[in-house]
N, C-alpha and C positions, 0 to 999 in steps of 0.2 A: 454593620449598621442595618435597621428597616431597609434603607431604603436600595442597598448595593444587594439583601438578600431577595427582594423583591426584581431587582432588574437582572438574576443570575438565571432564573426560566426564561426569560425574556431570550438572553444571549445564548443559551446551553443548549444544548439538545442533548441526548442521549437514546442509544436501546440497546444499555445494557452490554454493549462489547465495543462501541466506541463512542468520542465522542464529539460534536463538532462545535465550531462559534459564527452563528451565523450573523452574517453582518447588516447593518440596518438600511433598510429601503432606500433613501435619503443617498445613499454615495456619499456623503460628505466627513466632514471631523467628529469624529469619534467624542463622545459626551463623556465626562471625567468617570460617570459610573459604567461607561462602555468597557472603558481603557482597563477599568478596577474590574471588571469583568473580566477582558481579555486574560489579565495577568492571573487572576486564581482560574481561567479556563485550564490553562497551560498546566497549571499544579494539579487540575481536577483528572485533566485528559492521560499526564503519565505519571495517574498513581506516586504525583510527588516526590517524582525521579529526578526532574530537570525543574529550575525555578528561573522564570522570565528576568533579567536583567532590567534595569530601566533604559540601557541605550539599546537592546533589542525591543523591549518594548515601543519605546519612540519612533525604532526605525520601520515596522511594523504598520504602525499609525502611520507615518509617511508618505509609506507605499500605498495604503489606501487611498488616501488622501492625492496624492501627487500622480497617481495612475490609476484613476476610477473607472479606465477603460478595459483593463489588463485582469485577465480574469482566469491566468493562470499564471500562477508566480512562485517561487519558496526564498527562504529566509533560514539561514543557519542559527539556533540559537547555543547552541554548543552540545557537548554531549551525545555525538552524531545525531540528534534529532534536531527539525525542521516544523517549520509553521509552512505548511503549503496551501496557498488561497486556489477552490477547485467551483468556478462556480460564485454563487453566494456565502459560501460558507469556507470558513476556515478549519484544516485539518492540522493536528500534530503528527508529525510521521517519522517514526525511527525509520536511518535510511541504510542500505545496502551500497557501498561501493565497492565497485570491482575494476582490478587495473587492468588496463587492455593498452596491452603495448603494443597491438598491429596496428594502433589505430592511427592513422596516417596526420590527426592532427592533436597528436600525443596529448590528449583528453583522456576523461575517463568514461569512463558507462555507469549510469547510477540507475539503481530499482528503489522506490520508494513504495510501499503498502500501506493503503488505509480502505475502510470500509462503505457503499454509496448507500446501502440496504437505506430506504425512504429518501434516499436523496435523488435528484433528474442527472440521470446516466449523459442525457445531452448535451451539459455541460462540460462533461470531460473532453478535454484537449486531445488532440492530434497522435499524441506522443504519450496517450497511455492506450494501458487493454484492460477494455472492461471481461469481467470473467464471472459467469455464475456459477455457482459451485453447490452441490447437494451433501449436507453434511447430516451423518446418522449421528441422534441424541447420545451421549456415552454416561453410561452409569459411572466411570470414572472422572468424574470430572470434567470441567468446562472446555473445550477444545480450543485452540490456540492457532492464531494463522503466524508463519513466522516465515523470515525467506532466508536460503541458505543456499552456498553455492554446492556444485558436483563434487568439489575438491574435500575430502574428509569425510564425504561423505557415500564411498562407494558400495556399501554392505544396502545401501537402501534402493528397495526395487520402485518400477514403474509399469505401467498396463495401461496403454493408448486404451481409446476407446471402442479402436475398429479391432480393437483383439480381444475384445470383451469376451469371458469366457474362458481365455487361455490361461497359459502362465505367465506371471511377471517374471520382469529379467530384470536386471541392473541398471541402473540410469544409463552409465556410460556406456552399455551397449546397446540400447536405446540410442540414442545422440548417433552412433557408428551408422547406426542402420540409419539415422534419418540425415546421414553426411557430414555432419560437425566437424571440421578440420580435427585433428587427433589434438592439438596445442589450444583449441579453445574451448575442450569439452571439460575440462579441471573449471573452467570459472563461468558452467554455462549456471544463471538461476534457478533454481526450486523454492517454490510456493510448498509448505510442509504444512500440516496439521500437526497440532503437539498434544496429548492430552496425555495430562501425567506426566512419568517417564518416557513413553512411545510417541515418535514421532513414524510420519507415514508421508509420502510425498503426494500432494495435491494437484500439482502441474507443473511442468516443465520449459523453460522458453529454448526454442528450439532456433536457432541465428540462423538468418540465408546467407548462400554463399554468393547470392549476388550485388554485387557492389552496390549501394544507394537502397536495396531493397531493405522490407522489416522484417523483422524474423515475426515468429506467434509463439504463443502460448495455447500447450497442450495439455488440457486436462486429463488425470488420471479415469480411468473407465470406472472405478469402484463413486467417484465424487461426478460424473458426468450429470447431466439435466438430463439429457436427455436418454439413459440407461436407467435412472432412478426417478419416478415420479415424485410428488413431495408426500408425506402422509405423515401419519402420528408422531414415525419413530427418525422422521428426516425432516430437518428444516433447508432453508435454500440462501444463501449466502453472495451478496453481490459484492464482488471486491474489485477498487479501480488501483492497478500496477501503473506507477506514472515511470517514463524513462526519461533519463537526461535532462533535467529541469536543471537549469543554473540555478547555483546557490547562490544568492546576495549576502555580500558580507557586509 
């Protein structure tokens, strides 16, 4: 109808590599053409991969509604993707989970990827890392962020950034020299760039071996901000990694 086409800029954002639903000033119950927003957001956001449910959707509403204070939350809606509230704005995020059996309260570790580029980085929770990333324009097509683990994928190198210069070596002998137990370097994350066929690794989350501590994220030297100024043939890419967000079922 006029009137749901009219309210869909209202709710939508986009630039063109992702997209968000930004929610209304008011805190309050979502307006029937919010809710009819939300739901073709979801179909707009993955490329009509995944289609919002009505008891997801309701539960959705809910949560806003019932917890107007709570300003980082996710929501499983099936299909390993996630609505995760970051902020004012709602994000879709296919999500990463990785099994981690050392973990003493036989949980899991979850990476979830989505993009802040125009959004306030201050909003981000505790429990992500914001990463700015310098990406060169590729005449082959649109470059791809994707996250993968170490496991299958050992033929692909990596270049901290204090080696800039040198040669890259293998992830996992990366992880050896930065102390990775030898048993949790198969399922440490990579942040990849895909364009095309080639993929290329962007950063690496590197785990501490001390108890309670957070591990980081290391950017590759070739994608670093600070080795690559921005200029014609590079743009600059702000990407928020959120960890272990409980998923509401």
């Amino acid at each position: 109808s006029l009137r749901i086409d009219d309210q869909l800029p209202h709710s939508i954002s986009s630039d063109g590599s992702s997209t968000v639903f930004r929610l209304p000033d008011n805190q309050g119950e979502l307006s029937v053409l919010e809710e009819e927003a939300l739901f073709r957001w979801v179909g707009i956001a993955s490329n009509n991969i995944v289609a919002l449910s009505y008891e997801k959707l309701n539960a959705i509403c809910q949560q806003i509604v019932n917890y107007p204070d709570r300003r980082q939350w996710k929501i499983g809606i099936g299909e390993n993707w996630d609505v995760a509230r970051n902020g004012n704005v709602l994000m879709l995020v296919n999500n990463l989970r990785i099994d981690d059996e050392e973990n003493v309260n036989g949980t899991n570790t979850e990476w979830t990827l989505s993009f802040i580029d125009g959004l306030d980085s201050s909003s981000t929770a505790q429990s992500s890392h914001h990463l700015s990333i310098h990406v060169p324009l590729s005449s082959n097509g649109i470059a791809q962020f994707v996250l993968h683990k170490a496991r299958g994928n050992a033929s692909l190198k990596f270049l901290p950034p204090w080696r800039k210069g040198g040669s890259e070596m293998k992830v996992k002998e990366f992880l050896r020299g930065q102390r990775v137990s030898l048993h949790r370097r198969d399922e440490a994350p990579l942040l990849c760039i895909q364009t095309g066929n080639a993929v290329k690794i962007a950063a690496v989350f590197v785990e501490s071996d001390e108890k309670g501590a957070n591990g980081r994220w290391v950017v590759h030297s070739d994608f670093d901000t600070n080795s690559h100024p921005t200029s014609d043939g590079i743009i600059r890419r702000d990407i928020v990694l959120i960890k272990s967000l409980p998923v509401l079922k």
